[in-house]
N, C-alpha and C positions, 0 to 999 in steps of 0.2 A: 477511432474517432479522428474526425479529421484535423481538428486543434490539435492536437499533440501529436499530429506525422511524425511533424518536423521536429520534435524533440527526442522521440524513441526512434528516430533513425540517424539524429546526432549521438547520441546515447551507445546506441548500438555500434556505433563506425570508432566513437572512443573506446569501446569495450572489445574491438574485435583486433588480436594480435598481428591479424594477416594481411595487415591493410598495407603495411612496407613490402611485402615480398613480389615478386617481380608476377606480370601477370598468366605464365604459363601455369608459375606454380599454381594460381589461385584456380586454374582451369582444373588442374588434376584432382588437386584437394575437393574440389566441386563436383566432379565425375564419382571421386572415391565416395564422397559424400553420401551420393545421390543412391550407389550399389548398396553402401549401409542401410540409409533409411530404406530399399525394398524390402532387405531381408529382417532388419527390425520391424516391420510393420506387419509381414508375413508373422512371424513369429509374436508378434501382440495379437495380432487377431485369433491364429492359434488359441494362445493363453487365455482369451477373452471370454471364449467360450467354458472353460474349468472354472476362471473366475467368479460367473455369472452363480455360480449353484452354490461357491463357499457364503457362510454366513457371515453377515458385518456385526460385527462384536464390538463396533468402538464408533468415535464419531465418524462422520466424513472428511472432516475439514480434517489435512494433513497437510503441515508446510514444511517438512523434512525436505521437498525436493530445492534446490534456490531458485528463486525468483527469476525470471526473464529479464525484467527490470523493476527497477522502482516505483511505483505512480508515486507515492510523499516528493521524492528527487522532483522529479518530472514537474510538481506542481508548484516545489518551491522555484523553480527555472523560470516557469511562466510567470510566476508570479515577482520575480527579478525586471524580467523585462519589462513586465508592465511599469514596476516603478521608475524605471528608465527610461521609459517611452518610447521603448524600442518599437519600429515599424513592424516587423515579424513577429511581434507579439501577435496570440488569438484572439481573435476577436468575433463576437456574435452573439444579436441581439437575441435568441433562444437559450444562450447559455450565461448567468448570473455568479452562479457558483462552479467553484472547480472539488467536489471534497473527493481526497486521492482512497485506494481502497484497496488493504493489503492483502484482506483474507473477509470469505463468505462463509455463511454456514445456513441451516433456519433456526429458526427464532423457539430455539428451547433450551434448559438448563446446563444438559452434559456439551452440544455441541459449541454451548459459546462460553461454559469454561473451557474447553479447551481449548477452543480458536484466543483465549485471552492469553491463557500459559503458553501457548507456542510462540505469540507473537514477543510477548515479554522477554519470553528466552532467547528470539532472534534479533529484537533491532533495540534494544536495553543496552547502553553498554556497560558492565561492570566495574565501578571506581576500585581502584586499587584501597590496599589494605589503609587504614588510620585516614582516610577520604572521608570529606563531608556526606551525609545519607540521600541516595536518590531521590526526588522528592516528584511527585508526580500527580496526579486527576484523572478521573474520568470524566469524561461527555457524550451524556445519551438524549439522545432526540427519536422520541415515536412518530411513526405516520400508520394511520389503520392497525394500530393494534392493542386491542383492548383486554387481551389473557395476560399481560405482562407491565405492570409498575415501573415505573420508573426507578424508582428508590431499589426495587428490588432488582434490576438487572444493576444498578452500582455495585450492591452489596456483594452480588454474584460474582462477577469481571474481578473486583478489588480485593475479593477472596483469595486470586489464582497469583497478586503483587507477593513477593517478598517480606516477612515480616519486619524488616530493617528498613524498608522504603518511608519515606515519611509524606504523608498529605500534604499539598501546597496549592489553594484552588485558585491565586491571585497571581503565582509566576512561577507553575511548578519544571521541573528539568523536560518530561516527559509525559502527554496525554494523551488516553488510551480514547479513543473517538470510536460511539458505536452509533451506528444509526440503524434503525429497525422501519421495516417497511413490510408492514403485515407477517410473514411467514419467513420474511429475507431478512438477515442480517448481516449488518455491513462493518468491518474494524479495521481500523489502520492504529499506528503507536506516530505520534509525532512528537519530534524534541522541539522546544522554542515553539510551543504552539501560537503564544502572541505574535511571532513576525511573520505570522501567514494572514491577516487582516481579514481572520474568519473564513476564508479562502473566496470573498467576493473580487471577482475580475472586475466588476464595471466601478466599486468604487476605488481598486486601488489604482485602475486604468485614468481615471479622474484625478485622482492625488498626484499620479506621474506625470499629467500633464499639465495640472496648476503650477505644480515644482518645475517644470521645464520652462513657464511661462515666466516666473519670477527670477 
């Protein structure tokens, strides 16, 4: 998307070690680079083929591998700027909301317990020992899909929390955001849910500029 180039290529340029080293090196590293991914790709397509025939015995959704990047980061950044009234902030009137989206699945029992337990296990962070209890919510919003309750995907997702975490649905630490669109479903874990102002761009893009005005 093109609102957020410019954030997952700042993102990226913070993230990448090689960014000091002088530019021949970066040439080799890139050459070397390039011979890897041939014979990595040779060799996946290889594999791809054995693959195809083994059986899937579990969900799909797997986030064992790490992330590229963040979208939650990325949204809380735009959404920085907007309350700053930063000029390079994104802006466009086809886009209202920004909601970030850590992990997919479709929209059935085993795969979105487990897309809830991996997420929890990943971006949760653990209070140390004699720590106040993680306090946390869900928030599910349907579109087109009428095989699934609402009440009942809570129940589901909230099953896969910790049983020492405690409910807070007025300011909790962490909320697990599902949004469900017919047969897709969508999850991110956000901390400080309240200081993402819902994730509307145009009204917090508003707020930063009456504040800039006053």
């Amino acid at each position: 998307c093109g609102l957020i180039a410019p954030y997952r290529r700042k993102e990226n340029a913070e993230n990448d070690p090689d960014n000091n080293k002088e530019p021949e090196a970066k040439k080799q590293k890139s050459d070397d680079i390039k011979e890897e991914d041939t014979e990595v790709n040779t060799k996946k397509k290889n594999e791809e083929v054995k693959e195809d025939t083994k059986p899937k015995d579990k969900a799909s959704t797997d986030l064992k591998d790490p992330p590229l990047w963040d979208p939650v980061e990325t949204v809380r950044q735009v959404l920085d700027d907007l309350r700053k009234g930063s000029t390079d902030a994104p802006s466009s009137r086809f886009v209202t909301r920004m909601i970030p989206v850590q992990a997919s699945c479709f929209t059935n029992e085993a795969e979105m317990a487990h897309a809830a337990r991996e997420l929890f296990a990943r971006y949760v962070v653990v209070p140390a020992a004699g720590a106040e209890p993680i306090t946390f919510a869900i928030q599910v919003k349907r579109r087109i899909c009428s095989h699934m309750k609402r009440t009942d995907v809570i129940d589901l997702v909230a099953k896969e929390a910790p049983s020492e975490w405690k409910v807070n649905l007025s300011d909790p630490k962490y909320t697990l955001v599902v949004e469900i669109m017919k047969t897709l479903c969508c999850m991110s874990v956000i901390e400080n849910i309240n200081e993402y102002g819902n994730f509307n761009l145009v009204e917090t893009r508003e707020k930063g500029e009456q504040k800039i005005a006053e």
